[in-house]
C-alpha positions in Angstrom: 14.2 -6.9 -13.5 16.7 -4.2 -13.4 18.7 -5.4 -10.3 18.9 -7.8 -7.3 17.3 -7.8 -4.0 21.2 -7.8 -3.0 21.7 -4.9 -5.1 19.3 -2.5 -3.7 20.4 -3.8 -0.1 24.2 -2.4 -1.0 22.4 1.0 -1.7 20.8 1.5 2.6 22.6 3.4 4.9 21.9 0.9 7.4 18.9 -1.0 8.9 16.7 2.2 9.7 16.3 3.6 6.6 15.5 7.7 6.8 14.6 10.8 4.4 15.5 11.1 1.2 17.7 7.7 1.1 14.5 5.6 2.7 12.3 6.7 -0.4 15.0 6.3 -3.4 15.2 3.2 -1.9 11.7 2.2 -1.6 11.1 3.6 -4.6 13.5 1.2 -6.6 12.2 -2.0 -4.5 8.7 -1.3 -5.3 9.4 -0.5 -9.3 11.9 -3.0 -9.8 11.6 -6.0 -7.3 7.5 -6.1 -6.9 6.8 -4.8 -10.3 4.7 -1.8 -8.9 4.3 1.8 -10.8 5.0 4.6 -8.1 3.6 8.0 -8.0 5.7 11.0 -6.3 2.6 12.4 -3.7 1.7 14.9 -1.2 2.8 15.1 2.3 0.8 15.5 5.5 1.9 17.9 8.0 0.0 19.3 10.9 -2.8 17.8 9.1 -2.6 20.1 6.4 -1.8 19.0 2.7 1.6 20.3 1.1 -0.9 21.5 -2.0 -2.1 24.3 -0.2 -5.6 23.9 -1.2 -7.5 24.4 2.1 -10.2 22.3 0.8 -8.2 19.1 0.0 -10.2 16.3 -1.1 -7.2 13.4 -0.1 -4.4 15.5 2.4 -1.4 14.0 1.6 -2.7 11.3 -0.2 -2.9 12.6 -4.3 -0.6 12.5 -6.8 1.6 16.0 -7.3 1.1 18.2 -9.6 3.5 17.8 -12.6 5.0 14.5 -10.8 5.2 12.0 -13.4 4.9 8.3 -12.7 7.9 6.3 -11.8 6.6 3.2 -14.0 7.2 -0.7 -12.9 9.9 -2.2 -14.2 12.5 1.0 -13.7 16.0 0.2 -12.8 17.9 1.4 -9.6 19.6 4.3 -11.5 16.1 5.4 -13.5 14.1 5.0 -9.7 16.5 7.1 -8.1 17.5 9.7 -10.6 13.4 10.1 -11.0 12.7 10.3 -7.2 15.4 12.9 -6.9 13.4 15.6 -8.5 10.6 14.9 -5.8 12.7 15.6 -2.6 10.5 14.5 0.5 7.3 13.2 -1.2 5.1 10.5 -0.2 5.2 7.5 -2.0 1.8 6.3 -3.6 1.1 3.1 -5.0 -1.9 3.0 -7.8 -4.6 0.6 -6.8 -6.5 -1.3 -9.7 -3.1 -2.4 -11.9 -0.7 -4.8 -10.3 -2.8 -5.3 -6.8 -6.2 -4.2 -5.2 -6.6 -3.8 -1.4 -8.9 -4.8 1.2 -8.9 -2.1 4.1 -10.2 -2.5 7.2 -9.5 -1.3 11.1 -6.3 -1.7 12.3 -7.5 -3.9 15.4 -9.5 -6.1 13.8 -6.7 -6.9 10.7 -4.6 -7.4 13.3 -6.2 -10.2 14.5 -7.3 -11.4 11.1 -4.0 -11.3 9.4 -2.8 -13.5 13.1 -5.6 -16.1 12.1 -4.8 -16.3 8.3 -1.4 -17.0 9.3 -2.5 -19.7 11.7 -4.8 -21.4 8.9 -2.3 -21.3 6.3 -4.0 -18.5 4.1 -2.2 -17.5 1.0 -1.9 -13.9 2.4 -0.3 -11.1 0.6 2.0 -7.9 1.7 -0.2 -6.0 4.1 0.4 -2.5 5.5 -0.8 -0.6 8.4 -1.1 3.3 8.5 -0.9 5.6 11.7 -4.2 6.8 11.0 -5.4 3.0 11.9 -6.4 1.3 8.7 -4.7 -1.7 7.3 -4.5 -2.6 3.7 -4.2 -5.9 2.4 -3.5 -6.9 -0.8 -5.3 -8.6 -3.2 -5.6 -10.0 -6.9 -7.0 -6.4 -9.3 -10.2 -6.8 -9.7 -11.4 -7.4 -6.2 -13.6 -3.3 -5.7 -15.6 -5.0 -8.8 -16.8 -8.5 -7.2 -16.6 -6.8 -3.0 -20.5 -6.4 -3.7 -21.2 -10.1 -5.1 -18.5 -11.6 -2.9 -20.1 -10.2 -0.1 -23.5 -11.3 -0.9 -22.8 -14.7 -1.8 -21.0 -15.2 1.9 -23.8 -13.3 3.5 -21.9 -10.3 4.8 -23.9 -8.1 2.8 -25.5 -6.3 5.0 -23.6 -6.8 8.1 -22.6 -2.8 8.1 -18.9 -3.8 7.3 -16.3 -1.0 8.2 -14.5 -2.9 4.7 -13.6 -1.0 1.9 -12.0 -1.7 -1.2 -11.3 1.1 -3.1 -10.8 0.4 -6.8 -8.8 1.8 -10.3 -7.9 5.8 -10.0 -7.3 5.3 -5.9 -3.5 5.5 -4.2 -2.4 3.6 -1.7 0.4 5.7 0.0 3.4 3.2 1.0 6.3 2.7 3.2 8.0 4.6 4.2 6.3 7.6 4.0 4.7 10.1 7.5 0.9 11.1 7.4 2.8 13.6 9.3 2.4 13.6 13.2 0.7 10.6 13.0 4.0 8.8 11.8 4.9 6.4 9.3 2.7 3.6 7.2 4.5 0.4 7.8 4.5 -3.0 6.7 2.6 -6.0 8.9 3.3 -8.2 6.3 6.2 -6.9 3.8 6.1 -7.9 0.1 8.1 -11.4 -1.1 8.7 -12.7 -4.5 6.2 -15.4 -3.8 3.3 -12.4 -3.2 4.0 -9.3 -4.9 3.7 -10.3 -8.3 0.5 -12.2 -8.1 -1.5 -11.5 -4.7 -4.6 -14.3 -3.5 -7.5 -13.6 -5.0 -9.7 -11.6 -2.3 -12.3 -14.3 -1.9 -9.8 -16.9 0.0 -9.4 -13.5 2.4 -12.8 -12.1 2.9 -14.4 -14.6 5.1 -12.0 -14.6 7.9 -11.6 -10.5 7.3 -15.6 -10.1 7.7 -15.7 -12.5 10.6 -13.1 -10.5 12.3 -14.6 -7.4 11.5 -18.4 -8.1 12.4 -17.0 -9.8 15.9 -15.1 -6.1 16.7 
């Protein structure tokens, strides 16, 4: 790693973290504390993306043009200097490398993350956008076996609002607006013990599609 968790707490303004400072700083955590690539994105406002394209297939929620990735492993200076040049962009986390996700509603992952918790689960970060969706993360690999896992627990055809979208999807992070809506947070914030190497997304998916089928 390029610095300590001590380090990059030196570098906040304080304990609400805002603009420009909040993502440099994000940035640098996500690259080089949790070992996660970071792509500057679009941003959201009045539910119209910054690209200008009026037909937008993902407002606020692609990769921008020219932007190049801020790889894992990047040091506080390389995060910072490199997030500089994208004043005010989202922060997007490529799903398929380091972690999948599990999304589902906000009310029921609410609940489900409270009954992990209570049964010990090996949960991993999970975040929660304003558009109400939470994301949990899980072991790569897990938009490949969703189908099979499902199956083989009999959720299959249950008419699950879960999703797990695979390789070539973003997940856009902390601390950055879908614009009025307001910030994606974290429920669950990454740890040493989790970011690195999330739980496999079979020890989550039965108490996920419980909660989901009984909302």
């Amino acid at each position: 790693m390029g610095f300590t968790i001590g380090g990059i707490r030196e570098m906040r303004p304080g304990a609400r973290r805002r603009g420009r400072a909040a993502g440099a700083t994000a940035v640098a955590e996500y690259t080089g504390l949790w070992g996660w690539a970071v792509v500057p994105g679009a941003r959201l406002s009045a539910g119209v993306c910054s690209c200008g394209a009026p037909d937008c297939a993902a407002p606020g929620a692609h990769p921008l043009d020219g932007a190049d990735e801020i790889p894992a492993g990047s040091t506080l200076r390389e995060a910072a200097d490199a997030w500089s040049q994208h004043p005010g962009a989202s922060l997007l986390l490529p799903v398929g490398r380091a972690f999948d996700v599990l999304d589902v509603p906000e009310v029921p992952g609410r609940r489900a993350l409270v009954r992990m918790e209570r049964m010990g689960l090996p949960a991993g970060p999970v975040a929660v956008a304003p558009d109400g969706r939470v994301q949990f993360f899980v072991a790569p690999g897990a938009a490949a076996e969703l189908p099979g896992l499902l199956y083989r627990m009999g959720w299959d055809d249950a008419g699950l609002d879960l999703r797990a979208p695979g390789p070539g999807a973003f997940l856009t992070a902390p601390p950055s607006e879908l614009g009025p809506l307001g910030p994606v947070r974290w429920l669950r914030a990454p740890a040493p013990d989790t970011a690195a190497a999330p739980p496999q997304a079979r020890l989550l998916l039965g108490t996920l599609a419980y909660i989901c089928h009984r909302w």
